[in-house]
Each structure stands twice: as C-alpha cells, then as structure tokens.
N, C-alpha and C positions, 0 to 999 in steps of 0.2 A: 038845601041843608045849611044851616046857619053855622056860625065859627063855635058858638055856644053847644052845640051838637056835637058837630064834631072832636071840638073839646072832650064832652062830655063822654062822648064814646072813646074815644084814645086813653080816656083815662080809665075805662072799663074793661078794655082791651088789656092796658097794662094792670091792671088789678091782677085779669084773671091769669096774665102771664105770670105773674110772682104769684098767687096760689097754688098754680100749675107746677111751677117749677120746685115751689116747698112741697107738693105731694110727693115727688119722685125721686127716690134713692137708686144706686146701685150697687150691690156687691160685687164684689171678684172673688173668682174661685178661691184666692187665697183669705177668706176673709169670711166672717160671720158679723152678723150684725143683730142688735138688741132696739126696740122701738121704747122710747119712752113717753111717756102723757105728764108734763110736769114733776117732774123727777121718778116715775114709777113706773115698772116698766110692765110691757103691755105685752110684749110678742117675740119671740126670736128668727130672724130669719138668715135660715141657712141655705136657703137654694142662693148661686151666683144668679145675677141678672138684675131685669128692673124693676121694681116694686115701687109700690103706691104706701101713703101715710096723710093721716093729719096735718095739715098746714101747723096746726101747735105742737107736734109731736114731734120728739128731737128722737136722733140715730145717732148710736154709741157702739164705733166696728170694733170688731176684737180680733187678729190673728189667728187663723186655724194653723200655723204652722209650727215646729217645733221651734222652741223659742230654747233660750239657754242666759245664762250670766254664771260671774266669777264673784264670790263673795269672797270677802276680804280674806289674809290666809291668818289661819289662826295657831295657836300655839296649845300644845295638848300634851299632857303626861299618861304614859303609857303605866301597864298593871307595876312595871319593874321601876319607877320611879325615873324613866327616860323621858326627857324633855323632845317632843317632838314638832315643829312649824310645818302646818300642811297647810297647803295649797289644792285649792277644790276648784270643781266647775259644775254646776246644774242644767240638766234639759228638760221642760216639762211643756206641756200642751195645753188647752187652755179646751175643755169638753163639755163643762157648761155654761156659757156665757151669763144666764141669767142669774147663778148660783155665783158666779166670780165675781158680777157686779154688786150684787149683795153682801156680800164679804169684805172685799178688797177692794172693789172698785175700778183699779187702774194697773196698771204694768209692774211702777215703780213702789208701789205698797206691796203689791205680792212677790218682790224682787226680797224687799226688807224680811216681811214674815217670813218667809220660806227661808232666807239666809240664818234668819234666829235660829228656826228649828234646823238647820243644817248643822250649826254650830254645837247646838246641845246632842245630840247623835254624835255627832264625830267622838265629843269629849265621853258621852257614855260609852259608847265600845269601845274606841281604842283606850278608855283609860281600863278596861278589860281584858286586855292584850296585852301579849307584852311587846317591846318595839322591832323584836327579830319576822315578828309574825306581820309590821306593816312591809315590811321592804323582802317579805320571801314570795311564794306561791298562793300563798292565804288573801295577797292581796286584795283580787278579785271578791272573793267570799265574803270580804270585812267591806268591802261598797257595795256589795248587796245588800247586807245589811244594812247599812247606811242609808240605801234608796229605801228599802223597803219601812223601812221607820217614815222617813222623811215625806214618801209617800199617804201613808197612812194619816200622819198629820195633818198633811195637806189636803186632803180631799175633802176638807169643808169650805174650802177655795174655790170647788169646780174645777180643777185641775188633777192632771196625770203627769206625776212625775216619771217622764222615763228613762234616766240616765244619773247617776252618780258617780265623778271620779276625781282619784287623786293625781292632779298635774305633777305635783313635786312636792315631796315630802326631805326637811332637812332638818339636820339638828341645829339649835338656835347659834349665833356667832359665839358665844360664850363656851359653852362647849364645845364648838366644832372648834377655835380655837387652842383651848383646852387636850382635846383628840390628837391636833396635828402636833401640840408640843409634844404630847408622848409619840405619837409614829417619829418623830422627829431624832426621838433620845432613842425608840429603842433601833433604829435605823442607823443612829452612831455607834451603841450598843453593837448594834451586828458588823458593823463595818470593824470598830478595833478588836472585835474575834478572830475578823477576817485577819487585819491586821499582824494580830499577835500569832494566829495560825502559819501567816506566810512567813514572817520572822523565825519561827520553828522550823519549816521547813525548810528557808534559805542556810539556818545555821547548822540545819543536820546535811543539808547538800556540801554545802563547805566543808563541816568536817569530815563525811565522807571522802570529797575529790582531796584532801590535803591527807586522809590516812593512804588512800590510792595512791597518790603522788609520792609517799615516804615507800609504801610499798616498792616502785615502779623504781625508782632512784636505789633503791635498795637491792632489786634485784636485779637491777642495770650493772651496778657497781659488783657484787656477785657473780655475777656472768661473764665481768669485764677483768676481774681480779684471775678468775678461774683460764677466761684465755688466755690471759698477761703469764698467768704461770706458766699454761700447755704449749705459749708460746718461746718462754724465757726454758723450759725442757728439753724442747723440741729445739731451739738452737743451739744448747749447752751438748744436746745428744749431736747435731750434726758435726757444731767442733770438735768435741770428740770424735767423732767418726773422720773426719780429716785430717786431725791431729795424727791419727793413727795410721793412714792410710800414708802420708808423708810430710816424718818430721820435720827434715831440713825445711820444705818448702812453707810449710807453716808457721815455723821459727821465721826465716826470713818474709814469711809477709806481716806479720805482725810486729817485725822491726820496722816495716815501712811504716805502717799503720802509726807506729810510735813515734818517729821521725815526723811522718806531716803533722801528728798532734802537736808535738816538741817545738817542729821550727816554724810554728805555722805565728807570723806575725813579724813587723818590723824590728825589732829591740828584743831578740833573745837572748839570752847568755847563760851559758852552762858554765859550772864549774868541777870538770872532774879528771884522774887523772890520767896523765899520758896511755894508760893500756889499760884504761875500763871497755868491758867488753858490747858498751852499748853504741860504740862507733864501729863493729869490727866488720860491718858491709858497707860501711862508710870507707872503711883502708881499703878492704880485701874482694868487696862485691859477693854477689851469689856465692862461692866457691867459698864462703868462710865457713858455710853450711853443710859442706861436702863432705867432713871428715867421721861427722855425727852421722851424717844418714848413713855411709857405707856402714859405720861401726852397726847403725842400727840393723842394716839390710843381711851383713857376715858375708862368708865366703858366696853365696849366691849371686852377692855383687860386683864381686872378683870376677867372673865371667863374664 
C-alpha cells in the first residue's frame, strides 16, 4: 500500500470520525433537547441518553428543572392611595421546549417577558387592594392571584409558571422616612404625658408626706403638751402631798434647794438685811423649822 493510500484512507477514516461524532448528542436526565435542520426545528427529545442527528442538524438543550429569577423590585400604589416597593421572585418550568423556542427562544428573553407581565399583575391587583391587605393573612391569596394571571399569560411561552412570591414588600424611603418622623413625635408625645403624669404624681406624693408630716408634728407636739401637763400635775399633786405630809422638812429642803441655786458660782453677792429670814438655817440649821412643824403637829407632838 502506497503513502498515497494510505493517505487517502486516514483521511477517510477522519471524515467519518467527525461525521460520526456530529451525529451523536446526549441528554442528561436534567435536560430536554430540541433538534434543528437549519434554524427549524425538527424533533424534541426528551428521553436522557444517546441519540443520533444530522451531521447538519444543530441541538438546542433546555433545562427541565425548575428554574426561578428576581425581577427588578418595583414600586406600586395600593386601592388607598399607599405607595408600596415590592420585591418579587418567579419559579417557572419550561414544558414545551418546541413552543418556547418558537416564542422566546432563550432563557434571557423569557426572563424579560415574563418580568413585564409580572410587573403589570402586581400593579393591577394590588392597586385593588388596599395596603393593610399586602402585609396581613390575604397575603398568600393576593400571589395567587398574581401566579395565576402571570401564568395564564405565559403559556404561550411553553412554560408553567409555578410559584409567585413577595420577598419584601416596603414603603418607599420618602415615606418610610416621613412614618418614623411621626412615630418619632408621637413617641415624644407619649413620653412628656408620661412625664407630666409623673410630675403629678411626684407633687401629690409630696404633698401628701408634707400634710402627714404637719399631721405627725402635730400630734407629736399634742401628746407631748398633754404629758408635759399630766406630768407638771402629777408633780405639783406629789408636792403637795409632801408639803403636807411634813412642813418643816419641806420648808427646809427647799431652802437648800434655794441656797445651791443662790450660791452656786464664784462672784455672789447678796444684799440683804441682818434678820431676813432667808439665811435662818444658815444661823440656826434644821431646828429653825422645829417651832412651825410642832405648831403644825399640836399637842400630839407634845408627847
């Protein structure tokens, strides 16, 4: 065999290898595949594994899986004239590939379409709503609605939208700012109630403990007056009673008593005369008191 043959053949060999190798596609389970004949498509194959094609005929796979994107969040007015920014997310599947490729084409154009019509559903219902009903229990209901619209439109896509939800739903910075300045005032509001409540109550406490305290002084002083009297009684009645019991001795102790008050100190000086009778146990002692008591006592004392 000549080099020219062999040539000739190697290069026949590699033809049929690159024929070969353009007939033969494979799917994976996760994945669906569309054949095409010069832009037109020809067949869809949905078993996984290895399949045969056209050398000219191109393969365009599509995802069987559930697919999802976030379209931009958009800003929506509710029935009550509430400015609302929602934040959405879509999940949709992809069930006829031959009808999506007709339509859309690609991932990224039915990422676009479908966000359009997401857009106009949100604005028509919830501008139907009013904004207590996005953020209570209704939630749920009002993205059903929402799929189900969204749905509907889309199924000239070859797609099954099956999920629509609200990530976060807020009021725009204008207003939310707006919001906090009033929580803000009437949060000062409540605090100088508070305020002006505790100030009432601190000046009714004061003037309570201060009518208490005039009370308590009052009826201190009262009670202090009352025993000062039953005190100043009560010793006026016992000297009395001793007084009586014996004169003389009484008389003389209360000269003494008189006497230490008198002389009590360096520098005294009396001025009185020779036979005043406030010195007369000063001359005479005890016994000047003797003549009084017997007179007081009578002949009983005589014995």
């Amino acid at each position: 065999m000549t080099s020219r043959m062999i040539a000739a053949v190697s290069a026949a060999i590699v033809v049929v290898l690159i024929i070969a190798w353009s007939s033969v596609f494979v799917v994976s389970q996760i994945e669906e595949a569309l054949v095409l004949q010069f832009g037109k498509p020809i067949r869809v194959v949905d078993d996984p594994g290895l399949h045969f094609k056209l050398p000219w005929q191109d393969v365009v796979e599509y995802d069987r899986r559930i697919l999802d994107f976030e379209p931009p969040a958009e800003e929506v007015i509710a029935s009550d004239q509430k400015r609302l920014v929602v934040d959405t997310y879509v999940r949709f599947r992809i069930v006829d590939p031959l009808q999506f490729y007709q339509s859309v084409g690609t991932e990224p154009v039915v990422v676009q379409r479908v966000g359009s019509i997401m857009t106009g559903a949100l604005r028509r219902i919830i501008g139907g709503i009013v904004l207590q009903d996005v953020i209570s229990q209704r939630r749920a209901e009002i993205m059903q609605q929402v799929r189900d619209e969204v749905n509907a439109q889309s199924k000239g896509f070859g797609i099954d939208v099956v999920d629509v939800r609200i990530k976060r739903a807020d009021l725009p910075e204008q207003n939310s700012e707006a919001i906090y300045a009033r929580m803000k005032s009437e949060r000062q509001r409540e605090a100088a109630g508070y305020r002006a409540e505790g100030a009432r109550q601190a000046q009714q406490i004061r003037a309570d403990a201060d009518r208490q305290r005039i009370e308590i002084i009052a009826d201190s002083n009262k009670q202090s007056q009352i025993l000062r009297g039953q005190g100043d009684g009560d010793a006026i009645h016992i000297t009395a009673d001793a007084y009586g019991k014996d004169e003389a001795f009484f008389t003389y102790y209360r000269s003494l008593e008189a006497y230490r008050a008198a002389l009590t100190g360096s520098n005294t000086t009396f001025v009185l005369s020779p036979d005043s009778p406030f010195f007369k146990y000063l001359e005479n002692g005890p016994e000047a008191g003797v003549p009084a008591r017997a007179a007081a006592t009578g002949p009983s004392a005589a014995k």
